[in-house]
C-alpha positions in Angstrom: 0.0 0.0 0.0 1.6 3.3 -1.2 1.6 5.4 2.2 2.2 9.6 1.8 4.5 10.8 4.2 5.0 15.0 4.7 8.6 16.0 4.3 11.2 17.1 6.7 13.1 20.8 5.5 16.3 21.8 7.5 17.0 25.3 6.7 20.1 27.1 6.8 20.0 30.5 8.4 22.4 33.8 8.1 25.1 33.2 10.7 25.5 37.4 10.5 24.0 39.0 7.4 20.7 38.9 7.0 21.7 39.4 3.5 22.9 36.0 3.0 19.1 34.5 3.4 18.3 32.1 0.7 15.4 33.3 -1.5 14.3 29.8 -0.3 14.1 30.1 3.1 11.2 32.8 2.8 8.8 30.9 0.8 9.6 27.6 2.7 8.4 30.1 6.5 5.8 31.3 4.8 4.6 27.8 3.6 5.1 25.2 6.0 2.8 23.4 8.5 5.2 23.3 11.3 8.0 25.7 12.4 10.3 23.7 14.6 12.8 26.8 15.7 15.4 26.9 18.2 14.3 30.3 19.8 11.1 31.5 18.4 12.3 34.9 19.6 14.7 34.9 17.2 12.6 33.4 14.4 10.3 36.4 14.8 13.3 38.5 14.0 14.3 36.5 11.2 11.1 36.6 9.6 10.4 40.6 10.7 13.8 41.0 8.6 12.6 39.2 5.8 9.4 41.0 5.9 7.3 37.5 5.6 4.8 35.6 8.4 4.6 32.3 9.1 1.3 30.5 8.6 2.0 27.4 10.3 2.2 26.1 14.0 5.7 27.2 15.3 7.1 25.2 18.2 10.6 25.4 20.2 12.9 22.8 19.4 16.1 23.3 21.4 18.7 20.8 23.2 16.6 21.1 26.3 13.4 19.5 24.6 14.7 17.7 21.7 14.2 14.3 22.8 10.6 15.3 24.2 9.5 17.0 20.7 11.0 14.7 18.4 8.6 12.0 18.8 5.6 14.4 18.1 7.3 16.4 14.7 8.2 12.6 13.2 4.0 11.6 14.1 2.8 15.0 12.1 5.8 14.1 9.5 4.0 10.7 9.0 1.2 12.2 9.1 1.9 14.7 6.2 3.0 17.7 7.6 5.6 20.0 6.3 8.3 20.9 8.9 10.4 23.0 8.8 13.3 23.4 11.1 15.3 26.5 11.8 18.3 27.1 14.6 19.5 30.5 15.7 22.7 30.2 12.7 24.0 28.5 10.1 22.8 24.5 9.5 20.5 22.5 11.6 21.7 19.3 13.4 25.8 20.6 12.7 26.5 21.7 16.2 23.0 22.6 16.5 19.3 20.9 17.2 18.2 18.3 14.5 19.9 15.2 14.5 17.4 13.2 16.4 14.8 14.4 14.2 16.3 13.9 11.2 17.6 10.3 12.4 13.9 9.7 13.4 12.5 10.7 10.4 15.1 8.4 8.1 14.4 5.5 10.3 10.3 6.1 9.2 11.2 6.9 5.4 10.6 10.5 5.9 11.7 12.5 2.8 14.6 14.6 4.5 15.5 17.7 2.3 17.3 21.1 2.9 17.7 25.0 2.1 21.5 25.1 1.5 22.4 28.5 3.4 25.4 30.2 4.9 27.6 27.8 7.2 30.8 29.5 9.6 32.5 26.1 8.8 33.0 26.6 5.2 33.2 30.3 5.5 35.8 30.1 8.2 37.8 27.4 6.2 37.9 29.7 3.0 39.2 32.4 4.5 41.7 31.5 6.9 44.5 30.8 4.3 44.9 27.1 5.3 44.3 24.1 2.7 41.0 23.4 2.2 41.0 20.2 0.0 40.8 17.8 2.9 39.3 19.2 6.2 37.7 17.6 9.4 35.0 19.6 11.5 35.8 18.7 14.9 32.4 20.8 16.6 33.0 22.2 20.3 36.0 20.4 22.2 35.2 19.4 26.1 35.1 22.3 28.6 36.9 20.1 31.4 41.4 20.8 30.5 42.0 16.9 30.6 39.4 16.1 28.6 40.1 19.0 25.8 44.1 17.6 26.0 42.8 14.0 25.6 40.3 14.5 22.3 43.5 17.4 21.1 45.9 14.6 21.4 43.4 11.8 19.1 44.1 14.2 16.5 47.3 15.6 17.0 48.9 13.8 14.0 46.2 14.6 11.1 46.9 16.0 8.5 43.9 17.2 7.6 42.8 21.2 8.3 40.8 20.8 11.3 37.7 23.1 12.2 36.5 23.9 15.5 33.8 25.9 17.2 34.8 27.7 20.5 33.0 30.1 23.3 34.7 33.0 23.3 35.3 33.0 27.1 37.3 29.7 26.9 39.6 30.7 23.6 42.6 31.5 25.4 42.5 28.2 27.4 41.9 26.2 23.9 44.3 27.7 21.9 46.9 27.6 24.9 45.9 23.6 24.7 46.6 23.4 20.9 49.5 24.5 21.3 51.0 22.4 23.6 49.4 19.7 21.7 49.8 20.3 18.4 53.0 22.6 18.5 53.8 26.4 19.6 54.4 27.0 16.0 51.3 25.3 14.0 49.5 27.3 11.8 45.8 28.5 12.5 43.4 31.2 11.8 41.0 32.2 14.5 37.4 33.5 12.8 35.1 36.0 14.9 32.1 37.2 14.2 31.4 36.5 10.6 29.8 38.4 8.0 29.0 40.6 10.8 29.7 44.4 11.2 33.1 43.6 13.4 34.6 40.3 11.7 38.1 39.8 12.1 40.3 37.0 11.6 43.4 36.3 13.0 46.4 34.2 11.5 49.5 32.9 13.1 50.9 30.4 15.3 49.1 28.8 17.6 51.5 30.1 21.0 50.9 33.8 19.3 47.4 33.4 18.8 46.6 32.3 22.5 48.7 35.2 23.7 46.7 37.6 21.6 43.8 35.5 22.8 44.4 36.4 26.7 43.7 39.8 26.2 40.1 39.1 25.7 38.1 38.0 22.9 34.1 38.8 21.7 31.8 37.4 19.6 30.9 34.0 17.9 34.1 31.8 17.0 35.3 29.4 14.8 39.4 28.5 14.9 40.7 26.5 11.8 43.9 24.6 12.6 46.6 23.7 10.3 46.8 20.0 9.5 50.2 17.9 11.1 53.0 18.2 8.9 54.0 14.8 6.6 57.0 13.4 8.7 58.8 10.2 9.2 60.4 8.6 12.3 63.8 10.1 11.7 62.6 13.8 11.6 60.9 13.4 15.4 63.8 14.9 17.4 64.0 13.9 21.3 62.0 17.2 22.6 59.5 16.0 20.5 59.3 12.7 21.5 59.4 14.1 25.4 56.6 16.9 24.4 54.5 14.0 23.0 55.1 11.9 26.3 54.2 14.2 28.8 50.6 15.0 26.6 49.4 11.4 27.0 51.0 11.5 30.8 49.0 14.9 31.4 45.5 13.3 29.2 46.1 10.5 32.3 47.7 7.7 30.4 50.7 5.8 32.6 54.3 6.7 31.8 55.0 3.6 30.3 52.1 3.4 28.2 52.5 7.1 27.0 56.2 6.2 26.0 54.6 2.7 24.6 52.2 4.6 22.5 54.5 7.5 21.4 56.9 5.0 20.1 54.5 3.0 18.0 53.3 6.5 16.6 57.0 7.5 15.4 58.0 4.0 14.2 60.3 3.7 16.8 61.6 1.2 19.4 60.5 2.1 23.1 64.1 2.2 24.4 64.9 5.4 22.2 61.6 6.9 23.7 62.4 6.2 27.0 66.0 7.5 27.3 64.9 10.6 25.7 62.6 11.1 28.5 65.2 9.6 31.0 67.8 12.4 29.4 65.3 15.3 29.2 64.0 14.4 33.1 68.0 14.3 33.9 68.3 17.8 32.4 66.2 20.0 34.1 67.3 17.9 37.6 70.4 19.7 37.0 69.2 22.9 35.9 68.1 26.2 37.7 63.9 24.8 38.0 64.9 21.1 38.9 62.0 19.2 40.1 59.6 20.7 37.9 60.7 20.2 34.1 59.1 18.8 31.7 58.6 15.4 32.3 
């Protein structure tokens, strides 16, 4: 029995310039059964800007209620409703409310369809001067330090540009971490407040960029990272080998597993690791800060 299901429209949204609306995303307000929005205060600004009104039944649809309201948009999806779904910027479900509804309506047979719009990923990856042919979008990293160090170190060795999404309150802290991660001297671009009135990015290494970082920073962020450079086991001199130890050690792992796991990265044997770290640890006993070097 052929069965008629409604259809399921994530819309992009301006992540600055109201200017970058879609033509689309006017008609589709204007026209759908259900708008599922992550603020309706802000969807009545959105649509006051585009000079439109919704005719349908608008509904919040935010992380706190998600799971709740999910079950209730699939049942008018099935039964053939329009929805639309709208968050405050950019894509829904990318860092934003929509995955569970859009997994829902999949697992139903749901026709799933979009509004392609303005996305601070892409835009952000563009301009910051970085490669762009092979990227990873690595979202919002853990606000707890070990647990930011431990998902920095899982990708410390792409090579792929990597994209992240940052509160503006915890930059310096997160670029600090890259760079202890990732290298002082990495390349990155920090994006703020794009296509808005006051958008700036920033280039430079990763040490200069959390310094410039402390003073203070505003607005919505994205930071685009340089990918790891291509190098083999003999380029991987002993401060690096120490540097990548005491990451793991500080992420929690045990000495000996750090130096197990460090090896195994560089393609080398575990005894080179170790009297590196042995030689490093005997340095700074003998220097001016003994006792509290690097390892």
């Amino acid at each position: 029995m052929f069965r008629v299901t409604g259809t399921l429209v994530l819309a992009g949204t301006p992540i600055g310039d109201i200017a970058d609306a879609p033509p689309r995303l006017a008609t589709e307000l204007e026209s759908a059964d259900i708008v599922a929005a992550e603020d309706t205060r802000r969807l009545r600004g959105l649509t006051r800007a585009l000079g439109i009104h919704t005719t349908g039944r608008v509904v919040s649809y935010f992380e706190g209620n998600e799971s709740a309201r999910t079950p209730e948009l699939v049942e008018a999806l099935a039964g053939g409703a329009r929805v639309l779904l709208v968050t405050d910027a950019g894509m829904p479900s990318v860092s934003d409310p929509g995955y569970r509804l859009v997994a829902a309506a999949v697992e139903q047979d749901i026709k799933v369809t979009a509004v392609p719009g303005p996305s601070a990923v892409l835009t952000a990856l563009a301009l910051s001067g970085l490669p762009v042919d092979r990227f990873c979008f690595e979202g919002f990293l853990p606000r707890k330090a070990g647990e930011r160090l431990g998902r920095l170190r899982e990708v410390a060795d792409e090579r792929r540009t990597l994209v992240y999404f940052e509160a503006p309150h915890r930059l310096d802290d997160t670029l600090a971490a890259m760079a202890e991660v990732f290298g002082a001297e990495r390349r990155a671009a920090v994006c703020r407040e794009l296509t808005k009135t006051y958008e700036e990015v920033k280039r430079g290494p990763l040490a200069e960029l959390a310094a410039w970082a402390a003073e203070g920073v505003r607005g919505e962020i994205t930071v685009v990272v340089e990918g790891a450079p291509e190098t083999g086991p003999a380029e991987l001199d002993a401060e690096e080998l120490v540097r990548r130890v005491r990451v793991r050690e500080e992420a929690g792992e045990r000495r000996k597993e750090a130096i197990a796991a460090v090896a195994a990265e560089a393609g080398l044997p575990k005894r080179e690791v170790f009297d590196a770290v042995v030689a490093a640890k005997n340095a700074d006993a003998s220097g001016p800060g003994k006792g509290k070097g690097l390892i």
